[in-house]
ZAMARGU-4260 file (C-alpha; in steps of 0.2 Angstrom, whole numbers, plus 5000, padded with zeros to 4 digits):
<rodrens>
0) 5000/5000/5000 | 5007/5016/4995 | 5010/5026/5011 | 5003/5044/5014 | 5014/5058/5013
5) 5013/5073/5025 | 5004/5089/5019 | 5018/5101/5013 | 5020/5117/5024 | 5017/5131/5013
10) 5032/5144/5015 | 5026/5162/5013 | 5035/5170/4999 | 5036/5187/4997 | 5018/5197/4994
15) 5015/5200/4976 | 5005/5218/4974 | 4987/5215/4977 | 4990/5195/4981 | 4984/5202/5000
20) 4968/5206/4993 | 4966/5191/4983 | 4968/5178/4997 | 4961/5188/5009 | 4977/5188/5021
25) 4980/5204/5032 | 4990/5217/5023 | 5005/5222/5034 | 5014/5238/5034 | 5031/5244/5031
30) 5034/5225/5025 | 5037/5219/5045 | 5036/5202/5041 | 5051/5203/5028 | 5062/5211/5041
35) 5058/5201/5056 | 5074/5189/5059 | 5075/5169/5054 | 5068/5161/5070 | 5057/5173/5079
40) 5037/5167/5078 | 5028/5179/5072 | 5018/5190/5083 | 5002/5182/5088 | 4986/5190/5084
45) 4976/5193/5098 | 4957/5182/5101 | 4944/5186/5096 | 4934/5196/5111 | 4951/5199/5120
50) 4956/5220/5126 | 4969/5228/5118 | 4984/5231/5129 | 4986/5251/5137 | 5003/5260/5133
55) 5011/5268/5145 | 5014/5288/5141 | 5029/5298/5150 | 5025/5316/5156 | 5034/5331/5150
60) 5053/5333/5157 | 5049/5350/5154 | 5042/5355/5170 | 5056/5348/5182 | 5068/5357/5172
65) 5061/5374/5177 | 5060/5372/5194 | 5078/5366/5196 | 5084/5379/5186 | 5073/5392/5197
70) 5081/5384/5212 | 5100/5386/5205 | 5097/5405/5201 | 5090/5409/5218 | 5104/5400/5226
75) 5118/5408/5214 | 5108/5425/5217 | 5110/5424/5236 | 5128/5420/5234 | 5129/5435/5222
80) 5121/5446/5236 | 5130/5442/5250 | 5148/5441/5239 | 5142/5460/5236 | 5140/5463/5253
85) 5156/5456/5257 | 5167/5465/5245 | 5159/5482/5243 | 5145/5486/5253 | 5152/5480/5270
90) 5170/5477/5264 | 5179/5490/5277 | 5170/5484/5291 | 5174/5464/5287 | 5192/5471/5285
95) 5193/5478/5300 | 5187/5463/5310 | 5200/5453/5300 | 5214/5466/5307 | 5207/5465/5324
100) 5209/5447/5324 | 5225/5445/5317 | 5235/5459/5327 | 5235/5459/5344 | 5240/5474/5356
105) 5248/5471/5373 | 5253/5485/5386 | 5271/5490/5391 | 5271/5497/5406 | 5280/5512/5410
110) 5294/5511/5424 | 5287/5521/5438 | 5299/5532/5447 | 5309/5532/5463 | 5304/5541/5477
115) 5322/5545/5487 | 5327/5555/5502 | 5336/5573/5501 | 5352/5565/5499 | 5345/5555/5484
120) 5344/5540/5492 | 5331/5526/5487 | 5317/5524/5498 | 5307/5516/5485 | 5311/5509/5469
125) 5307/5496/5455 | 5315/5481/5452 | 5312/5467/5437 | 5298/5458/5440 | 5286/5446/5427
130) 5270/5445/5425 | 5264/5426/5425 | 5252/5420/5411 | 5245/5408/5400 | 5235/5404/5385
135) 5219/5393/5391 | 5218/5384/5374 | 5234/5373/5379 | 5225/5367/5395 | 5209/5360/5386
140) 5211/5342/5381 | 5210/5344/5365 | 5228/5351/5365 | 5234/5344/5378 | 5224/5327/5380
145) 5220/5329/5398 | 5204/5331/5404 | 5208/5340/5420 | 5224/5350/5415 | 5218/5367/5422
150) 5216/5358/5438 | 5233/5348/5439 | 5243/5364/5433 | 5233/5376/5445 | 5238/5365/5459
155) 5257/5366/5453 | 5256/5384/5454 | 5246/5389/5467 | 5258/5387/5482 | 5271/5395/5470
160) 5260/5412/5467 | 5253/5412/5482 | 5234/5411/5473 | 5217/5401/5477 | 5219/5385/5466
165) 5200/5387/5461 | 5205/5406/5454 | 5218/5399/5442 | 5207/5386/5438 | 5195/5397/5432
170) 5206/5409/5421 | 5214/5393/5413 | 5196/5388/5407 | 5194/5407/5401 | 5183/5399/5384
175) 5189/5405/5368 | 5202/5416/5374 | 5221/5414/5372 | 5226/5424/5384 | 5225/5424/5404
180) 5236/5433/5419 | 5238/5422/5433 | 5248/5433/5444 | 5256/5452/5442 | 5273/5457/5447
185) 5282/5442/5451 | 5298/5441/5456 | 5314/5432/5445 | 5316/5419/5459 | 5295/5415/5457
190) 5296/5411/5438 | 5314/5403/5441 | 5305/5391/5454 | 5290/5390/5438 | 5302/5387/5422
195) 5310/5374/5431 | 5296/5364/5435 | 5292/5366/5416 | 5307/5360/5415 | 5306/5344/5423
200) 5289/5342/5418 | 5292/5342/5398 | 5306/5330/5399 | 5295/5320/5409 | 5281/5318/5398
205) 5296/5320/5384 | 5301/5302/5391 | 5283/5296/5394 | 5280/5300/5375 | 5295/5291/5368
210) 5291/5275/5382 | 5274/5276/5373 | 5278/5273/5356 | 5291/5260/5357 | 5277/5250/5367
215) 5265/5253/5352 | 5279/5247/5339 | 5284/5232/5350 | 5265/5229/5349 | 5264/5232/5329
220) 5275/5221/5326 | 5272/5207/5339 | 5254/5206/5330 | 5260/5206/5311 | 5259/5224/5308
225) 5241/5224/5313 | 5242/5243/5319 | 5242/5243/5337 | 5239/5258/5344 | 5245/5265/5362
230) 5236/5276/5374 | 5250/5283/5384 | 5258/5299/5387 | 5253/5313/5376 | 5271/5321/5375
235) 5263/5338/5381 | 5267/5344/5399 | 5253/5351/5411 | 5263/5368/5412 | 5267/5370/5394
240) 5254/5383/5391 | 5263/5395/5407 | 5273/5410/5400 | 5280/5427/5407 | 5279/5444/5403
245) 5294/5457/5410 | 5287/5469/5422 | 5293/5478/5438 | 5289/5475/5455 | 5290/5491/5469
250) 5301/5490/5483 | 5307/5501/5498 | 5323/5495/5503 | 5322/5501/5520 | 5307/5488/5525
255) 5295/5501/5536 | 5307/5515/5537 | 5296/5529/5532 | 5281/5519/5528 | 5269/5530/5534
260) 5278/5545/5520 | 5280/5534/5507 | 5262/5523/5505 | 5263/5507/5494 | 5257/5502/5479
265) 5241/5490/5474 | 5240/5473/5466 | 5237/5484/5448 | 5254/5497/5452 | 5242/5511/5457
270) 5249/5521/5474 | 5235/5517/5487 | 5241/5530/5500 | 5256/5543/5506 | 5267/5550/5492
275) 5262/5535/5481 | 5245/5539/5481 | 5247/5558/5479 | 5261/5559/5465 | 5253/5546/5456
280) 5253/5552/5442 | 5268/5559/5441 | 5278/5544/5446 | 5268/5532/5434 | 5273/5540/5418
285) 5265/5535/5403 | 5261/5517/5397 | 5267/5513/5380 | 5258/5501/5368 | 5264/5488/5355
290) 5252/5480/5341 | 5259/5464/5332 | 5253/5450/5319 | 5247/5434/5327 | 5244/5418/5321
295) 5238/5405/5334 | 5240/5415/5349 | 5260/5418/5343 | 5269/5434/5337 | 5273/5431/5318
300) 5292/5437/5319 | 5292/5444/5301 | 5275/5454/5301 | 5277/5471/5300 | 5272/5480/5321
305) 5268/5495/5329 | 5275/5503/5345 | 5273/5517/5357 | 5285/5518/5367 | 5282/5521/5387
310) 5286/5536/5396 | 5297/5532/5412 | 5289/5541/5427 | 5297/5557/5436 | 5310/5551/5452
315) 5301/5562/5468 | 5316/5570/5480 | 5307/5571/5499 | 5313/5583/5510 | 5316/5569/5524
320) 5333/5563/5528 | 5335/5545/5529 | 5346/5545/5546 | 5334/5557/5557 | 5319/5547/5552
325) 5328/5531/5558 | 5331/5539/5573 | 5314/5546/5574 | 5305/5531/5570 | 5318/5521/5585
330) 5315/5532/5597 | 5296/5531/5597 | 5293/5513/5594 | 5302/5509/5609 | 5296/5521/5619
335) 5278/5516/5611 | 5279/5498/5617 | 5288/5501/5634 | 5271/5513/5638 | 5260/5500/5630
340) 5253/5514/5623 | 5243/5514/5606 | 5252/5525/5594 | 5264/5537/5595 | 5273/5550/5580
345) 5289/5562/5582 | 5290/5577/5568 | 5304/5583/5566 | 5306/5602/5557 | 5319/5613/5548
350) 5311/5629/5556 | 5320/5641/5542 | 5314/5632/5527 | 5297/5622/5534 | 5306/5606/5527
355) 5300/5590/5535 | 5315/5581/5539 | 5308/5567/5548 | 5287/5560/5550 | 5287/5544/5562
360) 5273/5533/5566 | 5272/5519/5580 | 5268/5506/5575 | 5270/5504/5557 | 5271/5492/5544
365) 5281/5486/5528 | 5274/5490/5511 | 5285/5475/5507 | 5274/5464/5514 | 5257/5470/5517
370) 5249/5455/5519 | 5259/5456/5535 | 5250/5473/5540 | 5239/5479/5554 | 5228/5488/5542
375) 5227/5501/5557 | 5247/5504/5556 | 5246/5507/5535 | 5242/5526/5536 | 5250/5540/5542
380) 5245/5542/5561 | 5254/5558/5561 | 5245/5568/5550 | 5228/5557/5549 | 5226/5556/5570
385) 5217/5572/5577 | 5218/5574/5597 | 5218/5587/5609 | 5235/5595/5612 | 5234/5600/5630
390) 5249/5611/5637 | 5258/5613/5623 | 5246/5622/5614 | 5250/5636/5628 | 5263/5644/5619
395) 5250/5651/5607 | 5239/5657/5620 | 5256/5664/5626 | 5262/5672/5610 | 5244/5682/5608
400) 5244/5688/5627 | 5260/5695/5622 | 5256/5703/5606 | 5241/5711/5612 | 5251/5718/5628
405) 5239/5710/5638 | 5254/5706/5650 | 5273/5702/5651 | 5284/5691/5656 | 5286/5697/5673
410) 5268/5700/5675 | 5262/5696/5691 | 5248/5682/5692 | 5241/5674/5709 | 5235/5657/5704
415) 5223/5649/5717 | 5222/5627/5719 | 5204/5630/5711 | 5198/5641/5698 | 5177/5642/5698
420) 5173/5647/5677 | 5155/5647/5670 | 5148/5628/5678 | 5165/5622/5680 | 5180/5621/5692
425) 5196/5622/5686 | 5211/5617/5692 | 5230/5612/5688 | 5237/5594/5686 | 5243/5593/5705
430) 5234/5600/5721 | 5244/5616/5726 | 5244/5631/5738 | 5241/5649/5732 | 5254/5649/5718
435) 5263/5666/5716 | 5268/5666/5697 | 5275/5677/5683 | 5267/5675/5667 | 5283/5665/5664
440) 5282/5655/5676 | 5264/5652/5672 | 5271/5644/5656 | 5286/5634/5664 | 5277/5626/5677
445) 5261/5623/5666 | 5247/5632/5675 | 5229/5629/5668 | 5223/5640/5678 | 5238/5655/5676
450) 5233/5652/5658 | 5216/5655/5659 | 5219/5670/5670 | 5231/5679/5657 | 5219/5675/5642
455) 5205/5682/5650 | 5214/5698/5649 | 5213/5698/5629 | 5196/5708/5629 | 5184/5719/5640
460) 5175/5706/5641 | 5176/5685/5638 | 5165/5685/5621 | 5179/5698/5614 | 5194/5688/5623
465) 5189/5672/5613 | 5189/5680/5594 | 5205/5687/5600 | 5212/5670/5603 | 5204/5662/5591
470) 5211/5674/5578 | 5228/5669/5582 | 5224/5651/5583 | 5217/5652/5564 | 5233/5661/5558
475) 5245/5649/5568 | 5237/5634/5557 | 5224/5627/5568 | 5208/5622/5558 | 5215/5622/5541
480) 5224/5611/5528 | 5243/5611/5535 | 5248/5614/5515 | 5255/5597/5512 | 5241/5591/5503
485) 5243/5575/5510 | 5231/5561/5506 | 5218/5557/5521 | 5226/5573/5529 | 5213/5580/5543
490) 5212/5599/5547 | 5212/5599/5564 | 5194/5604/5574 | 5193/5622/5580 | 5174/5630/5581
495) 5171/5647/5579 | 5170/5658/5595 | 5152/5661/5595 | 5152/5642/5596 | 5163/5639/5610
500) 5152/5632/5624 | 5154/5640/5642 | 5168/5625/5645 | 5176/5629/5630 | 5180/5647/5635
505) 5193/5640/5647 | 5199/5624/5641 | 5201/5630/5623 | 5217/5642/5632 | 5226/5626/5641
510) 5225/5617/5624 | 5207/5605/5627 | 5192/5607/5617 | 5202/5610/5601 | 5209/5597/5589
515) 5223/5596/5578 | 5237/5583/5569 | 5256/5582/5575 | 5262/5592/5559 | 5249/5607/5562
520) 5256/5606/5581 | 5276/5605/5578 | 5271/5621/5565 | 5264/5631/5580 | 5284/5630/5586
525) 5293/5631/5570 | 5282/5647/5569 | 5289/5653/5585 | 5305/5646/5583 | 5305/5656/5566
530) 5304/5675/5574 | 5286/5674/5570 | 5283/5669/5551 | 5274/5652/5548 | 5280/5643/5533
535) 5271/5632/5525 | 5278/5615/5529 | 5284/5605/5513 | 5288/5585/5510 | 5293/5586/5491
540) 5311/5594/5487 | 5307/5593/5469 | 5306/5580/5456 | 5319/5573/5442 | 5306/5570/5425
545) 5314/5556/5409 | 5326/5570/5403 | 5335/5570/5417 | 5330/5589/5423 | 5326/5592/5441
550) 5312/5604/5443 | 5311/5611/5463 | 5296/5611/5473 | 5285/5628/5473 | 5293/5638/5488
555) 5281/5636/5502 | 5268/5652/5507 | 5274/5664/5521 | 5265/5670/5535 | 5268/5685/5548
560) 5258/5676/5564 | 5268/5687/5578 | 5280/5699/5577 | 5300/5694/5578 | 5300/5703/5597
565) 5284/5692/5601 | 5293/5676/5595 | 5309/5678/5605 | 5303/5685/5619 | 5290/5667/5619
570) 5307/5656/5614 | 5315/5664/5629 | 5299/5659/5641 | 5301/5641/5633 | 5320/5640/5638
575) 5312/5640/5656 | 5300/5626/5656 | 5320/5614/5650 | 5331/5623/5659 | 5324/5631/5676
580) 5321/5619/5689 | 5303/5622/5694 | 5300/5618/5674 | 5292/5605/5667 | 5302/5599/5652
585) 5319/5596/5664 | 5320/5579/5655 | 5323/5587/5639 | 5340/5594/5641 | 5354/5593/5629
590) 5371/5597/5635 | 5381/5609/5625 | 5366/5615/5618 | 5353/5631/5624 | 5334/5621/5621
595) 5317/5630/5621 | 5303/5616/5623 | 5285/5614/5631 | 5277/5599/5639 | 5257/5592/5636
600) 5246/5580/5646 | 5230/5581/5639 | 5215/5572/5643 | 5211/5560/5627 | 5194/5556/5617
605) 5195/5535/5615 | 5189/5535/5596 | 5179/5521/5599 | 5172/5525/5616 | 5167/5543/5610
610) 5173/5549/5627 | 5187/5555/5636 | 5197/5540/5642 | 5218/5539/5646 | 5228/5553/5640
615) 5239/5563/5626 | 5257/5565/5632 | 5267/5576/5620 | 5284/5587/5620 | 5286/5601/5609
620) 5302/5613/5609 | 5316/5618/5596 | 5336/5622/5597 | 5349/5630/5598 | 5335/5642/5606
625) 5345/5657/5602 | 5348/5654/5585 | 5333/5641/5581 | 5336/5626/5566 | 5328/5613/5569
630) 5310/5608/5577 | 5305/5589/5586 | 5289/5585/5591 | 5283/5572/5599 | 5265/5563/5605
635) 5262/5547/5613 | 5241/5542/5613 | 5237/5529/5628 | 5251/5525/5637 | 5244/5513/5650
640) 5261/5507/5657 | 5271/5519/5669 | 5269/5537/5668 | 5258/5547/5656 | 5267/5564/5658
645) 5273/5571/5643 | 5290/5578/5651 | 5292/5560/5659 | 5291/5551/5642 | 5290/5560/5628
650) 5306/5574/5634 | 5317/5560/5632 | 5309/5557/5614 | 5315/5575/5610 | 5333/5575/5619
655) 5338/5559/5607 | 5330/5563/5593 | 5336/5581/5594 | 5353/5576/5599 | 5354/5566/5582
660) 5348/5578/5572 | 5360/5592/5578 | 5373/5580/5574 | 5368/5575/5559 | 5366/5592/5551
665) 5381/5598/5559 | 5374/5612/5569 | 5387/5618/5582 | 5381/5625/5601 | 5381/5645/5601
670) 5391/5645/5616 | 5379/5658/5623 | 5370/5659/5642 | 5353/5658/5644 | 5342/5673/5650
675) 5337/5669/5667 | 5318/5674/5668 | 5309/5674/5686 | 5297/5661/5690 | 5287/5667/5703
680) 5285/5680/5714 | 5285/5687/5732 | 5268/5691/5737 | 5269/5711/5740 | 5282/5715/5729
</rodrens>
């Protein structure tokens, strides 16, 4: 049987124009089917009743192309504004914030002056001293890799600068600052003490450093260079970020001699009292200033700097002379302690010129070490104490009786044991019979009551009496500035005669009820002393500026108080109270020498009690008393111990340091015998 053979597969050829139509095939565009490779099956139609497939449409780029493009010009616009801003409209000011920050501008201070004594020798003077600092951005760990550096570094210093640990603490955390003083005024042997502890300390952590890494490279390669890492010392020390700046530190050479005078100087180098405080300016100078490039908190050595240079302060020449203010100041601190007294101060006068040659204070104090101080020793007692003179302010009630004629020398007065004025009952320091007097004697042996007795002559009646007095209280100095302009200075306390209680019409004569300071009081005798003239008393010879020129002081102002037979014929009734007998003052006797001098006991006004208690013991005088040079005086307030008599222990005060003086300055004895004046009087004569 023949076998059947397989319908042949017709292959489409290619289409013959209108062939499509013929066999009723689809036509197909673009002829796809010739072009669609050897292999592929041909794209199947879809069923009958199936959907047609949805195309997918992409949006517009369009669109998101504007935005971002808005978005870039508002950024670049911004960018544009604020370039503009920084390089026209607000260029200057950015560049002067840019200049501020790269130069720095640190102070040099001016050398302040010395204050010397007539004979040009220092009684204070600068030395070089640093000023410790440091720059807080090495103590923070990230510089120094220590958490706690301010604190261990403050701890290191703070027994060396004598500060609170927890104040260097806080300026070593200054925040954003590289800059910090930790202590003014240092001296060499404190920043010695500090750079050798930076010393030790850098080659420690020098060593701890180098330990550190060869540790880690042991470990590197012990693991196959795996890169083990070490956490040990930083190679910073704790102290590296301490530095110094040269400065000066004042001194007094003398320790407390003339403390009171001269004042001291503050943490910041201001004076804070005596001749530093009131030539401060003139001893200061002038502070210069110096601006420099910086980079990182360090000077850059090759940018260009600015400096103005400091002006040295002017040297002050005193009027004091070292060797009598030694003295001065000897005699009354021992006498001050043996009393075990308060205070006590000796002046000491050149009567011609109304130079001070000498102002001591007991006790007193070194400005070299004031943390040492009694602040009630740091001023100057002599001239900032007021007090009641007693006796000694006789000689003024003297000097008026005499100038008014009211009496003489020789004038008779009968003084009684009590004298009944106003409400009051007067009397003198001892109980005594009817005393027959002159009016020198009144003087020499210190009569109260003689004193009131002679002033009372002044005027007709007591109203008129008292502005007598009181005027020549006034021109003598009492109740007004004493000329020195001395800071804390006081005036004294002298009311106004139509003020004066009915007491005071009595007590003001014999020196109580008025007030005045030790300077105003040994004035009163270089007045006398003087033939009459006050002259201003004066503490500054002169002073020596930068260019080397000394410029002398103003001359001191001249006033007639008493005429020139007034005053001697008052010197000769003080040569009495030293040199007869029944005077007071016998204690005050210089051999070789002719001595005028007066003694005071005066009842004292405690400060704090607001009420008389203890006594004023004080000694007054001037010699040669024929040919007067030089003027002591000398008050001692409270002495509880032994006698409080001012012949007893304050003459003594006067014989030594007038003895040293007249030795010092050379002055030779006259050679001349003393007037003889008559004490007393017979009754009837």
């Amino acid at each position: 049987m023949p076998s059947k053979e397989p319908p042949r597969r017709r292959v489409p050829g290619p289409a013959r124009s209108g062939s499509s139509a013929r066999s009723g095939s689809p036509a197909r565009s673009g002829g796809a089917g010739r072009n669609r490779p050897a292999g592929r099956p041909p794209a199947r139609r879809p069923r009958a009743g199936a959907a047609a497939p949805q195309r997918i449409r992409l949006g517009s780029p369009r669109p998101r192309l504007r935005l971002v493009s808005l978005a870039l010009t508002l950024v670049m616009l911004v960018f544009v504004v604020r370039l503009l801003q920084v390089q026209a409209v607000d260029a200057s000011a950015y560049a002067a914030k840019a200049e501020k920050s790269r130069y720095l501008s640190h102070t040099i201070d001016a050398e302040r002056g010395e204050i010397t004594d007539r004979s040009g020798i220092a009684l204070a003077t600068s030395v070089d001293a640093y000023d410790i600092t440091a720059d807080p951005y090495m103590f923070t760990r990230e510089f120094s890799k220590i958490s706690d550096a301010p604190e261990k570094a403050a701890a290191l210093l703070a027994p060396i600068l004598g500060a609170e640990t927890g104040t260097l603490v806080k300026k070593l955390r200054t925040p954003k600052s590289r800059y910090a003083v930790l202590a003014h005024r240092q001296t060499p042997q404190v920043w010695n003490q500090i750079k050798d502890l930076k010393s030790v300390l850098a080659q420690k952590a020098s060593k701890e450093q180098e330990d550190s890494e060869k540790t880690a490279a042991k470990k590197d390669s012990t693991k196959g260079g795996a890169g083990a890492t070490s956490s040990g010392g930083t190679g910073v020390s704790v102290l590296a970020g301490v530095f110094q700046e040269t400065s000066s530190k004042r001194v007094y050479p003398n320790g407390d001699l003339a403390a009171g005078i001269l004042g001291y100087v503050n943490a910041a180098g201001h004076g804070a009292g005596g001749v530093e405080s009131m030539l401060d300016k003139a001893l200061a100078g002038e502070d210069g200033e110096v601006t420099y490039a910086q980079s990182g908190g360090r000077r850059v050595p090759t940018a260009s700097s600015r400096e103005k240079p400091a002006v040295p302060g002017s040297d002050i020449e005193l009027t004091i002379d070292r060797d009598i203010q030694w003295a001065a100041q000897q005699a009354i601190s021992e006498q001050v302690r043996d009393s075990k007294a308060d205070r006590g101060y000796v002046m000491v006068q050149n009567t011609r010129t109304g130079e001070v040659l000498a102002m001591a204070n007991a006790p007193g104090f070194d400005p070299n070490d004031l943390s040492q101080a009694d602040t009630a020793a740091m001023g100057n007692a002599a001239l900032q104490d007021v007090y009641e003179p007693g006796s000694t302010s006789k000689v003024m009630s003297m000097a008026a009786v005499l100038e008014e004629k009211a009496a003489t020398p020789d004038t008779h007065v009968v003084v009684p044991n009590r004298l009944h004025r106003g409400d009051r009952l007067f009397k003198d320091d001892i109980d005594h019979p009817t005393w027959y007097l002159t009016l020198n004697g009144v003087l020499a042996k210190s009569s109260n009551i003689g004193t009131i007795l002679a002033t009372g002559q002044l005027g007709r009646t007591q109203p008129e009496a008292n502005k007598v007095l009181h005027s020549y209280l006034t021109k003598f100095g009492i109740g007004r500035p004493t000329g020195l302009d001395y800071p804390g200075e006081t005036q004294g306390i002298l009311a106004k005669p139509e003020d004066w209680s009915t007491s005071q019409q009595y007590t003001i004569p014999f020196g109580q009820g008025l007030s005045l300071n030790a300077m105003q009081a040994a004035s009163v005798y270089s007045t006398i002393a003087n033939g009459g003239v006050r002259i201003e008393p004066t503490l500054i010879r002169g002073t020596t500026g930068p260019d080397g020129r000394f410029t002398p002081a103003p001359a001191p102002k001249k006033t007639r108080v008493v005429s020139e037979r007034t005053a001697k014929t008052v010197a000769t009734m003080l040569e009495s109270v030293v040199g007869n007998e029944e005077g007071t003052g016998t204690k005050a006797r210089i051999p070789g020498y002719r001595v005028a001098g007066k003694t005071g006991t005066a009842n004292r006004v405690d400060p704090d009690l607001g009420r008389y208690k203890g006594y004023t013991a004080s000694f007054a005088g001037f010699a040669p008393a024929d040919d007067p040079q030089i003027t002591v005086y000398c008050a001692i307030q409270n002495p509880t111990k032994g006698s409080y008599f001012g012949g007893q222990i304050c003459g003594p005060i006067y014989k030594k340091v007038m003895e040293f003086a007249l030795k010092t300055l050379q002055v030779e004895p006259t050679g001349s015998k003393p007037a003889s004046l008559p004490v007393t009087f017979k009754p009837g004569e």
